[in-house]
N, C-alpha and C positions, 0 to 999 in steps of 0.2 A: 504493500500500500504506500511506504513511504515511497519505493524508487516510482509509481506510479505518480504522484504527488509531485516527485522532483521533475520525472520529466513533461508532464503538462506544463509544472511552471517555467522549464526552461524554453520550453515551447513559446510559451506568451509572451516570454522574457523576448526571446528571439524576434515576436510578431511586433509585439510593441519599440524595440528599436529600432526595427525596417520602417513602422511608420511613422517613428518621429523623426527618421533621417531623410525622410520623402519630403515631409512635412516642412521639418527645417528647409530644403532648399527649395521646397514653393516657396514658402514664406519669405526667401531670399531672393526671390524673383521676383515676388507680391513687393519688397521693400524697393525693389530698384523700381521698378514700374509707377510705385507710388511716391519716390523722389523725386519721379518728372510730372508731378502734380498735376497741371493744368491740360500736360498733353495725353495722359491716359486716364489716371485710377478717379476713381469718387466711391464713397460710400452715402448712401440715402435711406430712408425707410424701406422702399421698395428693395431695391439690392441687399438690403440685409436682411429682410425677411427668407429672399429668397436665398441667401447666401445660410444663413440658418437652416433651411429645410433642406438644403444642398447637405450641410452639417449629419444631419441628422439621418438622413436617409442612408450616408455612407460607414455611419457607425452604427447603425442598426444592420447593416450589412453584415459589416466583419464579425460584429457579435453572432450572427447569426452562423457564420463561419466558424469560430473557433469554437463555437457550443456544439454544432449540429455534428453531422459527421461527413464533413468536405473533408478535413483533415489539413493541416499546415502543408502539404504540399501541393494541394490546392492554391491555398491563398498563394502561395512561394511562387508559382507558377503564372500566375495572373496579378501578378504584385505590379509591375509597372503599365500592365493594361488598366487597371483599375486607379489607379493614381495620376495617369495620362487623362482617363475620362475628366477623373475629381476635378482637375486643377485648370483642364479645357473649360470645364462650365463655371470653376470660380471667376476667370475671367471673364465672362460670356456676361457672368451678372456686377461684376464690378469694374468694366471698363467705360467712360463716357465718349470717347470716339469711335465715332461708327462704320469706319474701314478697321479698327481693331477689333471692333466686336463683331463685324464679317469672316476676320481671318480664325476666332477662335468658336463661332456660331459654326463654320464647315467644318474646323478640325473637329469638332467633337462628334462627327458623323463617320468619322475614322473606327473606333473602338466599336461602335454598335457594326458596322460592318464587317469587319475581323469576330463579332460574337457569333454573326449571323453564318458564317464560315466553317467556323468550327463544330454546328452541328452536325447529325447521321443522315439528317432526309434529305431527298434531293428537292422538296418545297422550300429549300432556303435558298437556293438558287434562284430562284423567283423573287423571294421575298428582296435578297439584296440588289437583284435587276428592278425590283419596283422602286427601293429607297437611292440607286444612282440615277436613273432616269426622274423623277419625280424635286428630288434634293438638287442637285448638281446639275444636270443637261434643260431641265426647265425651268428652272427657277432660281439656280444659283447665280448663272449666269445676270439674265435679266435683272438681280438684285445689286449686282455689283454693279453694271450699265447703270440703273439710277444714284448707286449712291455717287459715281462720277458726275453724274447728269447735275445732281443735287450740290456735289462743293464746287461746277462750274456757275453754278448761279449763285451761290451765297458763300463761298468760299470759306466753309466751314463744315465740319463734321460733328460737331459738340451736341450733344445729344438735347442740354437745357437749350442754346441757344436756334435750333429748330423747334422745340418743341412752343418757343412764346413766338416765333414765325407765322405762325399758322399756314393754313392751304393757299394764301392770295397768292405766293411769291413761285409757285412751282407748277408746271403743267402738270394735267391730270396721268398723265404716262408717266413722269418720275412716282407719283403715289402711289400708282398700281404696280409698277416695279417691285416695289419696298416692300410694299403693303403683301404682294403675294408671295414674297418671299420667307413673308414670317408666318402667314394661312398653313404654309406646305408644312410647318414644324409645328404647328401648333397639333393638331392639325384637323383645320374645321371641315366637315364634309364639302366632297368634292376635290378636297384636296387630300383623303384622307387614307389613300388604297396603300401606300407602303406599311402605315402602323399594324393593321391588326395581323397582317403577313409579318411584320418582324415580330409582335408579341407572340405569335402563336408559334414560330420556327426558332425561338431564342430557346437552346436549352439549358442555359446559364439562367435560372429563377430569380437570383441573388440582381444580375443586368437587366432581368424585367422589373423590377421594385424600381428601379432608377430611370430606367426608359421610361415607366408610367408614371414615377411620383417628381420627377424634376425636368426630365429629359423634353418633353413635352410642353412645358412652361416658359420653353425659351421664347415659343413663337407668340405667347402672350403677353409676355415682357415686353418684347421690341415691340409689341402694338401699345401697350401701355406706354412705352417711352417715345411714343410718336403719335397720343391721344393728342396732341395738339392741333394737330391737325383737322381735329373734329370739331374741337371747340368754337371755331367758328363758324361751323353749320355748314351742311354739302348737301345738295337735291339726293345725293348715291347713298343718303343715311336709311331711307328707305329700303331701298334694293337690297342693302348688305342685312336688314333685320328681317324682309322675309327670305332672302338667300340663308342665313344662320337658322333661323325656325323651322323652315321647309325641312331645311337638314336633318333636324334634330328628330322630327316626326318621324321624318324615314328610320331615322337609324333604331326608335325607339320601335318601330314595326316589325323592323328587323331582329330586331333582339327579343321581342314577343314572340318567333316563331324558329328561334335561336337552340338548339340543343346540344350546343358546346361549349360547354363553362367558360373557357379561355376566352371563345371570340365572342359570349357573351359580354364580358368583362372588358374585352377591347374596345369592343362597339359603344360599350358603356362611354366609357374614355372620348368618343369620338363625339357621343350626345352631349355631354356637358362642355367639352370646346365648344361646337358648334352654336348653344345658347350662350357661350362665355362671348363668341363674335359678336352677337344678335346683340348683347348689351352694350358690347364696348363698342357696337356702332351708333349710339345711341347721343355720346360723346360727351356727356353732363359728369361733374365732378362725383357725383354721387354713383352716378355710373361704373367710373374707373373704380370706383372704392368696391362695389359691389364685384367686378371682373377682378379684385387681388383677394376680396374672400374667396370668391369662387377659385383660384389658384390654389390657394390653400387647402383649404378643403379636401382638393379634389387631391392634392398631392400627399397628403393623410391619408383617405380612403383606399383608394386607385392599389399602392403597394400592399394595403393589410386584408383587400381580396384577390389578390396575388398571392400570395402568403399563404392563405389559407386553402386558399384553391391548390397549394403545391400540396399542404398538408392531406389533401385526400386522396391526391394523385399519387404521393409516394407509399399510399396504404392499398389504393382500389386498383392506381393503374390503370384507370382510364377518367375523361373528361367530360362523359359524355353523359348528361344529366339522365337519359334512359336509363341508364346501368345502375348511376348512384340513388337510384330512389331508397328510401325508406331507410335513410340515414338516421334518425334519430334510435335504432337499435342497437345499432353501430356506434352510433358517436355521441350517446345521449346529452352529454353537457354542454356540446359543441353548439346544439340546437342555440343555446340562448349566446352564443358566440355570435356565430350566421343572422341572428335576427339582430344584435345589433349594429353589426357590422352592414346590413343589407337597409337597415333604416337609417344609419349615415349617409348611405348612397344615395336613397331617394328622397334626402332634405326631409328629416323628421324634428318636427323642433323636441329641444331648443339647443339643436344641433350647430355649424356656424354656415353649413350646405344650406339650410332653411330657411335663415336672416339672407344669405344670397338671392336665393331663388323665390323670397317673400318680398324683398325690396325689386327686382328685377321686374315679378309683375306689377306692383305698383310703379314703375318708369315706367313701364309698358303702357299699363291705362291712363295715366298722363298724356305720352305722345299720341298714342294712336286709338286712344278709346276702348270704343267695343270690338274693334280688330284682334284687343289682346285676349279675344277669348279663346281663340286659337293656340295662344299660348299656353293657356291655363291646361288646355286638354293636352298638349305636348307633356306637360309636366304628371299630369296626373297619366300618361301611358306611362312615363318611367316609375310612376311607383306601382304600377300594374306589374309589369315586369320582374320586378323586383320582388314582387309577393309570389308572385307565380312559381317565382326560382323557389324560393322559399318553401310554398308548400309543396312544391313538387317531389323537392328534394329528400326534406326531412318529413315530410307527412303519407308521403304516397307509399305505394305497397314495394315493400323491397324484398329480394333477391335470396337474402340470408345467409349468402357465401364466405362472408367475413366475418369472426368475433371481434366481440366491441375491443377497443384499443384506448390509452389515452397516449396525451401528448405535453407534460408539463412546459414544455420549452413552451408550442403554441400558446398555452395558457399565460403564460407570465408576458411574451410578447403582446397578447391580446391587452393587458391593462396597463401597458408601457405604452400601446398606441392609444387607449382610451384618455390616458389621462395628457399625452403631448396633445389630441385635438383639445382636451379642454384647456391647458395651457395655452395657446394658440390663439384659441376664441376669446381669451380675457386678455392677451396678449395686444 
């Protein structure tokens, strides 16, 4: 017991100085970056919430690593993939010029590409042919064209100093440049065919908690950091809130008649952008406020049904909500896991999903009246959905091929993520 004792600790010992020597020379990089002051680094409320949840997501990671059974040659093995990803999006949220936050918005498209690689199926081939053409040959390109377009006109990149610009000063082709540049990452419907192909082909669990809970937020950010442009009113405010709503119908229909966890879960991901669009085209300061809950929120939730959805697949081995009925035999405690984990999803108050998606219709009935009743029912399909999983899962008649199991690790993560969203929300 002792030499078992010794060598886990020397194990940690070992994990722990790899990542404070990682650490150290980000940090060291972060220090010079932010010596030249004015020409890169900033920190603001927005960037360090998401620099926070960046935090957190990655050391719920490695926890999840040196507990579970990856094993330290695991982490060892993906140690400078995983710190390449970190350190690409710390910058991604802490730089305020906008050709550096393009060179480090693609690189971080690097590492999910090399994850998508290293799978067994030949659907990942697919998957990273959808995320190069989609990311890079459509829309990378075109993004980097406006941002030229954009410092020949105002001879600036500064993120504050376009954003009190507003829309007068730039044609409407520099906006949509930009603008769809950050849609394809966010990634609102229509733009949204590489995501649920990378979650679904990623065999790395540990890269889809960051793909879904941070990785995704990029593209909401850079619209947040170029709400400015809204604030002064555009006739296209229209088009982009029923283009965002339409979306979000669809994909909630989609996922009504969805009987794959994963790409339920994906699809999920893809509804809540697509309403995160639909608001933050709306361009009212109460607006953005409600599109960085909704950030949050979603990057909370997003990983800890990921998470748990690995927890049944490394029991059941398959995804496929057919197979896993009548779960609560099985996993009796889990039940009241799933249901709260599934009423986070669908904005249950007094949740911080439900302050978002409670304010959202009301801006809704503001702008557009009785139009937003449309909305209302977009919302209430997702929590149709969401119950449906629910009793399908744990209520319906199952199987009986597996003895009940538990999972203390899932458990203790369970009320680590309960109590970070409630921190968050009083945060």
């Amino acid at each position: 017991m002792f030499y078992l004792a010794y060598v886990l600790g020397m194990v940690l010992l070992n994990c722990f100085i790899d990542v404070g020597l990682v650490f150290l020379v980000g940090f060291y990089v972060g220090f010079l970056l932010f010596s030249w002051g004015d020409l890169f680094m900033f920190v603001d409320y927005l960037s360090f919430g998401m620099i926070m949840l960046l935090f957190w997501l990655f050391l719920f990671f490695f926890f999840v690593l040196v507990m579970g059974n990856w094993g330290y040659s695991i982490l060892k093995y993906f140690f400078f993939f995983f710190f390449f990803f970190f350190f690409s999006l710390f910058f991604v949220f802490s730089v305020k010029n906008l050709f550096v936050f393009y060179l480090f918005f693609e690189v971080s498209l690097i590492p999910i590409f090399f994850v998508l690689g290293m799978g067994v199926k030949e659907e990942r081939l697919s998957a990273g042919v959808y995320m190069l053409l989609y990311t890079i040959f459509f829309f990378s390109l075109p993004f980097l064209f406006g941002i030229f377009w954009l410092y020949n006109c105002v001879n600036t990149l500064d993120f504050f100093f376009v954003f009190y610009l507003g829309n007068s000063r730039f044609s409407f082709l520099v906006f949509f440049c930009i603008c769809f540049g950050f849609l394809v990452k966010l990634p609102c419907y229509g733009f949204h065919l590489w995501l649920p192909s990378a979650h679904v082909e990623t065999f790395l669990w540990g890269v889809l908690w960051i793909l879904a809970g941070i990785y995704v937020k990029m593209g909401g950010y850079g619209l947040l950091r170029y709400s400015g442009w809204f604030l002064w009113g555009g006739f296209y405010q229209c088009y982009f809130y029923v283009f965002g709503i339409w979306g979000a119908f669809l994909i909630s229909l989609f996922c009504l008649r969805s009987s794959d966890m994963k790409v339920m879960i994906a699809y999920s991901s893809v509804f809540h952008m697509s309403m995160l669009f639909s608001v933050w085209s709306l361009g009212k300061v109460v607006a953005l406020l409600v599109v960085f809950f909704m950030m949050f929120s979603h990057g909370l939730i997003s990983p800890m049904m990921f998470y748990y959805l690995n927890f049944f697949y490394e029991r059941l081995k398959t995804r496929s909500v057919l197979i896993m009925r009548g779960s609560v035999f099985l996993f009796p405690f889990f039940v009241y896991v799933w249901f709260v984990v599934l009423i986070f999803n669908m904005g249950f108050p007094p949740f911080m999903s439900f302050f978002s998606e409670f304010l959202s219709l009301g801006l809704f009935l503001d702008f557009f009246g009785w139009f937003s009743v449309f909305l209302f029912f977009t919302l209430f399909l997702s929590g149709v959905y969401n119950m449906l999983f629910f009793v399908y899962v744990y209520l319906g008649e199952g199987y009986g091929f597996v003895s009940g199991v538990s999972g203390f690790l899932e458990l203790f993560v369970f009320w680590v993520f309960v109590i970070m969203y409630v921190a968050y929300l009083f945060f």
